[in-house]
N, C-alpha and C positions, 0 to 999 in steps of 0.2 A: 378705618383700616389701620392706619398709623397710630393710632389714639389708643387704642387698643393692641393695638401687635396682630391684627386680625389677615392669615396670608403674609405675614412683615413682620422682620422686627420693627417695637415700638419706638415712631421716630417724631416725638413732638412737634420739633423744629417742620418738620412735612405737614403734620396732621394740620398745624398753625396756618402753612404757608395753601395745603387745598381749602382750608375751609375757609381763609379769606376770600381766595379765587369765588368760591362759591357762594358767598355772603353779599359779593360782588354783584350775583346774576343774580339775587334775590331771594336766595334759599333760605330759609327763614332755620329750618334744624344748624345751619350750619353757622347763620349768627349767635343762636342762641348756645352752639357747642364751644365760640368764639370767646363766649365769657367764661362758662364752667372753665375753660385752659387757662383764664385768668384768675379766677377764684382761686384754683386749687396750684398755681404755681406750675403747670406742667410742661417744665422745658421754660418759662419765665417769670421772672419775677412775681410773687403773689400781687395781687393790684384790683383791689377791690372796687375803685372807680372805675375800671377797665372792665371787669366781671360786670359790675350793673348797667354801663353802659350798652356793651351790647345785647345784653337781656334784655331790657326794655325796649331795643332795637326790635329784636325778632319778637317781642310781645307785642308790641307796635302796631308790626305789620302783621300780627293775627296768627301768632305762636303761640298758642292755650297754653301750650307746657312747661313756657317759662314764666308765669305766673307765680307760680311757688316760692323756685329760687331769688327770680327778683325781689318778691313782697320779702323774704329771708335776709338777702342782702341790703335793701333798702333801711331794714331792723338796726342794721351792724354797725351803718353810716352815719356821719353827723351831717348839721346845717352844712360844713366848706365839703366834703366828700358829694355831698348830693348836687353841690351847685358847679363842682368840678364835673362831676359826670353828666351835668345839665347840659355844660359848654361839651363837652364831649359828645355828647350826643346829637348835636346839634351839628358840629364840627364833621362827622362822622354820616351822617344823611344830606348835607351838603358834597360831601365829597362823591360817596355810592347813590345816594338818592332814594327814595322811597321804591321800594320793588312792591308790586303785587301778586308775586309767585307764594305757593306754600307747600 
């Protein structure tokens, strides 16, 4: 809704702050929307370790549809970007924890 301006004007800073809420309970579209906002900069910083990290999050946990992007993003990255997003990911399922929702 906020990501888009869908019913709202488009408000990044929102779309960022529901779709962790919900990345949180295990929604797996919403980790994986988690990184597209990083990829492409939307409302912060571009952060390409932050874009594949939570992709391979919701791929992880059985998100078919971030397969593409990830495998794309993973292309982009070197050896230190992949081992930052390693700890990142790591950091990151320690914190939320592995969800089985989808």
């Amino acid at each position: 809704m906020y990501l888009k301006g869908l019913g709202t004007e488009k408000n990044y800073f929102e779309a960022l702050n529901w779709f962790r809420k919900a990345a949180e309970q295990g929604v797996l579209e919403a980790q994986s929307n988690i990184g597209y906002i990083y990829e492409n900069g939307f409302g912060v910083p571009k952060d390409i370790i932050r874009a594949y990290a939570w992709g391979s999050i919701a791929l992880a946990n059985g998100y078919d549809a971030a397969k593409i992007p990830v495998n794309a993003l993973k292309a982009r990255m070197n050896s230190q970007q992949l081992n930052k997003a390693n700890m990142l990911i790591k950091e990151i399922n320690e914190t939320y924890g592995k969800k089985d929702n989808k």
